[in-house]
C-alpha positions in Angstrom: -10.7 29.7 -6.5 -13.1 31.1 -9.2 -16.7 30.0 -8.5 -17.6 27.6 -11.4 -21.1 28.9 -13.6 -23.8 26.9 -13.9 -23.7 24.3 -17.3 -20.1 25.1 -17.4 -17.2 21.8 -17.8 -16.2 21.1 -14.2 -12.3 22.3 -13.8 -10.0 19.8 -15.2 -6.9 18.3 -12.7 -4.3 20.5 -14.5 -6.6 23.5 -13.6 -7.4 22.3 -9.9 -3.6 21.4 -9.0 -0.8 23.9 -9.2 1.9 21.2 -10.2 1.4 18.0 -11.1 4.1 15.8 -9.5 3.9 12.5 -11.5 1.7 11.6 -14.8 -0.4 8.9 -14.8 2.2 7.1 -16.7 5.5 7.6 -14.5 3.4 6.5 -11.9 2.5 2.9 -13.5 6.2 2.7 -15.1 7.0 2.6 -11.8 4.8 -0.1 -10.0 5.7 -2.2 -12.9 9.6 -1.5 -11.6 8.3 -2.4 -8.0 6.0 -5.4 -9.0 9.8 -6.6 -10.4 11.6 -5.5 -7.3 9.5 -7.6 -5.3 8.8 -10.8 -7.4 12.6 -11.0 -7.1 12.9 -10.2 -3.5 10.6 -13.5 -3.0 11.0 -15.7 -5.7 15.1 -15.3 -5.8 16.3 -16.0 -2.3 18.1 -19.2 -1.7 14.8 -20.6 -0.3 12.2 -19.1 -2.7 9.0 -18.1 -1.4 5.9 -18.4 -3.5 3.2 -17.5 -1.2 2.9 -14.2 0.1 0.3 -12.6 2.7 -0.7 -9.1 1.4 -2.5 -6.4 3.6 -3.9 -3.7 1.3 -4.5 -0.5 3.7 -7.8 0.9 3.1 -9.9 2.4 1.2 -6.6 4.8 -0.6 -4.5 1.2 -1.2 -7.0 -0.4 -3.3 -6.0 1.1 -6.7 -2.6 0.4 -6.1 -2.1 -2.6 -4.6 -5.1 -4.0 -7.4 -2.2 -2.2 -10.5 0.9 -3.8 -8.2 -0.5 -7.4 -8.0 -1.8 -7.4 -11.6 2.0 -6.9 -13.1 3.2 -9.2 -10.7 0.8 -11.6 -12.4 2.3 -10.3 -15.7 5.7 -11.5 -14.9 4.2 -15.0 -13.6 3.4 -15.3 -17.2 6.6 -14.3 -18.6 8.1 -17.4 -16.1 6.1 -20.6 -17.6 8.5 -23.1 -15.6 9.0 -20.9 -12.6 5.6 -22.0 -10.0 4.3 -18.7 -9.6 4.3 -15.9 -7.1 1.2 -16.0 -5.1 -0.5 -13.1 -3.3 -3.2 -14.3 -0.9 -5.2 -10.9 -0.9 -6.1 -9.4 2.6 -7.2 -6.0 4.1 -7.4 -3.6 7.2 -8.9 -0.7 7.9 -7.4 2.2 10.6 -8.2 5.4 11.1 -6.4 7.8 13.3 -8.8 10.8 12.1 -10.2 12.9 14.9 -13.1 15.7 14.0 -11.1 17.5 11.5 -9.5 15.7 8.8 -5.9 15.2 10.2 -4.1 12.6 12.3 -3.1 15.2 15.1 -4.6 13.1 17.3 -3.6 9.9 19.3 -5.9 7.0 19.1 -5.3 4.4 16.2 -9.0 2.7 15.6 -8.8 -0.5 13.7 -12.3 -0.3 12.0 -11.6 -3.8 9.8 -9.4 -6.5 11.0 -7.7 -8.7 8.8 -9.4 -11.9 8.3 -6.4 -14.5 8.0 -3.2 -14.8 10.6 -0.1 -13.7 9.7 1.7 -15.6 12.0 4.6 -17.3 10.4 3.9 -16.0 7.2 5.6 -13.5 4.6 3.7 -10.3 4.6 3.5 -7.6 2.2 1.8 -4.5 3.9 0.4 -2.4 0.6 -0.5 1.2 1.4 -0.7 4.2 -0.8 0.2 7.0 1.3 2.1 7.4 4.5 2.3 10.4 6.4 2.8 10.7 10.0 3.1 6.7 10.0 1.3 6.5 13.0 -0.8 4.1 11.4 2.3 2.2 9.8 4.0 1.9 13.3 0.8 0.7 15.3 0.0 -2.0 12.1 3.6 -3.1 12.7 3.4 -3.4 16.1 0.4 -5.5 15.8 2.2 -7.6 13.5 4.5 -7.9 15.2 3.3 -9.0 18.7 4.2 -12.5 19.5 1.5 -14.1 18.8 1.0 -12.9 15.5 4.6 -13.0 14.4 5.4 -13.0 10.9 8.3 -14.9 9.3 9.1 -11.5 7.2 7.2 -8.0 6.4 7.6 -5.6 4.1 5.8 -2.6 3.1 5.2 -1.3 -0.3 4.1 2.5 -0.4 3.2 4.4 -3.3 3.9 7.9 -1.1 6.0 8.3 1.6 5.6 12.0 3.1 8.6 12.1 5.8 8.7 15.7 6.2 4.7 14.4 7.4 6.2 12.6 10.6 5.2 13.6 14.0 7.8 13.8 16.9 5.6 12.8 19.8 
């Protein structure tokens, strides 16, 4: 990489990346296609649910899951007679970073606990990137555990790196 003179315009994203995967837009077009997918995954079951648990994965998750519950909101409004779709808003914190910045190793910390219990309650895990899901599969399992058992989970990921996964 070039080193950048002094007084000079910092590098723009096009320059810094060598292909740019999704715009700004195709990603939004599709959280409002999500925000849709679930609103009817709740709302049309033969016992609607109206009242959702959601677990935003910190810090990456908060941009996405604040974009995601904002057009589920939208359509709320488009639905005047419908009671609406209700996120009560929750978050964790977990990091399985060692020294260097990858999750090579095998200790799961969670730094921030959620505040509310999930037990019997519809959960929508948000998170914005998931790589080696060790994270995912120790959040699940403390989901999970019977005496936090959920009625339903779900997780909503803007990313999902499979390729990423760990064997071990």
């Amino acid at each position: 990489m070039a080193i950048i003179p002094p007084n000079s315009a910092p590098p723009t994203v096009q320059q810094l990346c060598k292909k740019i995967l999704w715009t700004e837009k195709q990603i939004q077009q599709r959280l409002h296609e999500v925000a849709q997918e679930i609103y009817n995954y709740y709302t049309k079951r033969k016992k609607p649910v109206y009242h959702v648990h959601s677990v935003m994965i910190l810090t990456g998750a908060t941009k996405v899951a604040k974009d995601l519950l904002e057009y589920i909101q939208d359509i709320n409004e488009k639905h005047p007679n419908r009671p609406p779709l209700v996120f009560h808003e929750d978050s964790e914190m977990y990091s399985s970073y060692g020294i260097e910045f990858s999750s090579k190793g095998k200790d799961i910390k969670q730094i921030i606990p959620t505040q509310f219990s999930t037990r019997n309650r519809y959960v929508l895990i948000i998170e914005d990137v998931i790589d080696t899901a060790r994270t995912m599969h120790y959040l699940l399992y403390l989901k999970a555990h019977p005496t936090k058992k959920p009625r339903d989970i779900k997780i909503f990921s803007l990313i999902d790196k499979p390729l990423k996964r760990l064997t071990s």
